[in-house]
C-alpha positions in Angstrom: 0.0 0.0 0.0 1.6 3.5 -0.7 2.1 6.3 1.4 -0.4 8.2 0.3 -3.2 5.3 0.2 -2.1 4.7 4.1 -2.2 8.6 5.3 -5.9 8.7 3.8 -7.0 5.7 5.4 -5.5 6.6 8.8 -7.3 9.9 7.9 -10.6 8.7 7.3 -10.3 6.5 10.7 -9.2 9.9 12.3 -12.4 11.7 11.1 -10.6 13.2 8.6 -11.9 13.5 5.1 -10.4 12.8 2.2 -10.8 16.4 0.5 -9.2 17.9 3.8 -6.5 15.6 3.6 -5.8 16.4 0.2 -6.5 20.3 0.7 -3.8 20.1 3.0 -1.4 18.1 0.7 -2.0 21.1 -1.7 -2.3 23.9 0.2 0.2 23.1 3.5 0.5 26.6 4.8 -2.5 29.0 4.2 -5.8 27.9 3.9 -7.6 28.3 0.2 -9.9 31.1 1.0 -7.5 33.0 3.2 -5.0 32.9 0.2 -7.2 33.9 -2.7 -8.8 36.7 -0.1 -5.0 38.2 0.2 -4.8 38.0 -3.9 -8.2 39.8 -4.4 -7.8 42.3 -1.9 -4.6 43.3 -3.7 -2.1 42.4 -0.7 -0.3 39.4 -2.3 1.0 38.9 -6.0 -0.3 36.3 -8.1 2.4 34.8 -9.3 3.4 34.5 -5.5 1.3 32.0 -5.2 1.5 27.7 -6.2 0.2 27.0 -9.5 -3.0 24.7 -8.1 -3.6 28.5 -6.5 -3.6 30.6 -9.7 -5.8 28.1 -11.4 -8.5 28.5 -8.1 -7.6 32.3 -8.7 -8.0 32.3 -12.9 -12.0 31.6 -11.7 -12.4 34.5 -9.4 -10.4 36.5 -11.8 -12.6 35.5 -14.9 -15.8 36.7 -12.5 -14.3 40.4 -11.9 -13.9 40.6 -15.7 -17.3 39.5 -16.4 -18.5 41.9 -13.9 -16.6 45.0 -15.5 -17.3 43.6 -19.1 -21.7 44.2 -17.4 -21.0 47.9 -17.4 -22.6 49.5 -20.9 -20.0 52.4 -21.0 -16.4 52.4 -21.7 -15.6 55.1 -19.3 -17.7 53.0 -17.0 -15.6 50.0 -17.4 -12.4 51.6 -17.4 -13.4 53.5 -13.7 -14.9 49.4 -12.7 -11.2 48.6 -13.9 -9.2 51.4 -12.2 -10.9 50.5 -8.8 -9.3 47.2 -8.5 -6.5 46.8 -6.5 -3.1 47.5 -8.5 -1.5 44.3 -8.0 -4.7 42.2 -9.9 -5.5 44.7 -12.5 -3.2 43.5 -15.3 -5.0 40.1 -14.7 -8.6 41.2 -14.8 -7.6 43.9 -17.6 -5.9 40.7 -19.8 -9.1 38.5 -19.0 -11.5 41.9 -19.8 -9.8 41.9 -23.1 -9.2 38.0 -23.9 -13.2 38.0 -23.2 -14.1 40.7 -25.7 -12.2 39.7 -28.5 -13.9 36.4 -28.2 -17.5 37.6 -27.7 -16.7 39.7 -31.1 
């Protein structure tokens, strides 16, 4: 039996479930929401984070756009876009654009 096979079945006789267990294998230090809150809120860099976190983030990111992409003015999407934080603009402003060039 591997490693991994034997820490999920101690787990599970722990009360541990398998999703925490693997949450934990993915995410050792911070938990999820605490790290894609820091991201959002402009306090951490993206590419700070591990690359199972920038594919949880590319979702949250792909929201914002959607939600500036809602506004039916350019100078209202460009003041929706300016009132992100600094460090996750160039992310929502590359999925903003990568969205209407594809809805075109």
């Amino acid at each position: 039996m591997s490693r991994k096979k034997k820490a999920l079945l101690s787990a599970s006789r722990s009360g541990q479930t398998q999703l925490s267990m693997l949450s934990q294998t993915i995410w050792p230090n911070v938990r999820p929401s605490t790290a894609i809150d820091a991201v959002m809120e402009g306090a951490e860099r993206l590419e700070d984070q591990s690359k199972a976190m920038q594919s949880v983030l590319s979702f949250y990111i792909y929201r914002e756009a959607k939600k500036i992409m809602r506004h039916k003015t350019k100078v209202n999407r460009v003041d929706a876009l300016n009132k992100l934080p600094e460090l996750l603009r160039p992310h929502v402003k590359k999925e903003v654009e990568r969205l209407w060039n594809t809805n075109k």
